[in-house]
N, C-alpha and C positions, 0 to 999 in steps of 0.2 A: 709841461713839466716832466722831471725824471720817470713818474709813475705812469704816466699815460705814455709815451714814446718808449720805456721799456715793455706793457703790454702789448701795444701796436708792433713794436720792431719781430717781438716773441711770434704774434700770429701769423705777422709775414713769412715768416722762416718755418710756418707751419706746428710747429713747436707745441706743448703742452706747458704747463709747469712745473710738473713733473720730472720733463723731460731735461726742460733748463739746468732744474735742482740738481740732477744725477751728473750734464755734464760742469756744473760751477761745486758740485759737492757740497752742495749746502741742502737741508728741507724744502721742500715744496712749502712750508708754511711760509720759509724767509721772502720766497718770490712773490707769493701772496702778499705778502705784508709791504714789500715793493710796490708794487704794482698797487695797491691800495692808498701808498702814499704816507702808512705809518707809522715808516723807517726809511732808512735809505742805505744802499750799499757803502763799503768805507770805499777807499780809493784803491785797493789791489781788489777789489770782486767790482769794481764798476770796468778797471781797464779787463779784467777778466770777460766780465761783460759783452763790452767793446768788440771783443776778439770772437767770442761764438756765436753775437750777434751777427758779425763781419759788419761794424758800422763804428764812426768814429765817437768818442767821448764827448763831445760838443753837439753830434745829434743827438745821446740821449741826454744831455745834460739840455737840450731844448734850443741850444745856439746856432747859430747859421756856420758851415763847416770854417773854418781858417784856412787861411792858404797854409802858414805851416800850424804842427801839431800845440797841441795847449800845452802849456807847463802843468806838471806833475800839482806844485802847490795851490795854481788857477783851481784846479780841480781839487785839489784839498779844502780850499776856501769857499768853494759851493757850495762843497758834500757838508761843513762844516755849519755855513747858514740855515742849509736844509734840516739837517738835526737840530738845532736851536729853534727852529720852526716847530717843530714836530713835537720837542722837548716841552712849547709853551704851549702848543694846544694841547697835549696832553695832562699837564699843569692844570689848564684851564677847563678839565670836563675830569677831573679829580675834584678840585675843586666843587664844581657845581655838584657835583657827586655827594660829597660831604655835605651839602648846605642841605638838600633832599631829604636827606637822614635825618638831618636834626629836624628840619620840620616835620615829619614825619613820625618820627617819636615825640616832638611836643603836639600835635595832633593824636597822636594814641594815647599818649597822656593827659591830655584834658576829657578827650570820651572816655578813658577810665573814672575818673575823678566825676563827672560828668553821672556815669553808672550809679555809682555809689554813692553820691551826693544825697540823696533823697532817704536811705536809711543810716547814714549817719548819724542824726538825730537819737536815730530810738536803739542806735547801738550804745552810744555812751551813756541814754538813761538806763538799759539795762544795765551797764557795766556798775555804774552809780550803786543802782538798788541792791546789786550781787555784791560789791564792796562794804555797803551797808550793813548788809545781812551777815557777811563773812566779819565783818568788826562787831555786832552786836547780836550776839549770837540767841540771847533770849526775846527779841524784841520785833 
């Protein structure tokens, strides 16, 4: 895939990520995030890519080279599955993210409830007797 053949191509050429970022002029964290897999270049920083790597768009797109070059939208329509990829697993660990939480607070909510359960009893009789006292004032 793009992430692993854009690492790979980087070390070969001896490179940092660093290095990459200063000549594509993007952060070091973007190639991180490439290379990770949890994004993907659009289609002018992959042929950008391409060209500082000195390798074609089809090796790092993961394809055996062509005889002639890919079309522009070939590679639009990769880079475009690869985000919708990227877009549903992150979707999907949002998600599960959220579901965490709530059990998590209904778990801290029932050991609260749980805590206090046991003098609840003798709080509403005192309240009781204090309401009693405070209505019947000589009694």
């Amino acid at each position: 895939m793009l992430h692993e053949n854009l690492k790979q191509a980087r070390m070969n050429k001896g490179m940092s990520q660093e290095q990459l970022a200063v000549r594509l002029n993007v952060v070091r964290q973007t190639i991180s995030k490439w290379e990770k897999g949890t994004s993907v270049p659009d289609a002018e920083a992959l042929l950008h890519l391409s060209e500082v790597l000195e390798m074609p768009v089809t090796s790092l797109l993961g394809e055996a080279p062509a005889p002639e070059p890919a079309e522009l939208s070939d590679v639009a329509r990769q880079l475009a599955h690869m985000n919708e990829l990227t877009a549903l697993k992150m979707q999907r660990e949002k998600e599960w993210w959220s579901k965490a939480k709530q059990v998590l607070l209904i778990i801290a909510l029932l050991m609260f409830i749980a805590a206090i359960l046991p003098y609840w009893g003798d709080t509403w009789h005192e309240f009781g007797q204090n309401l009693y006292h405070l209505l019947n004032p000589g009694k």
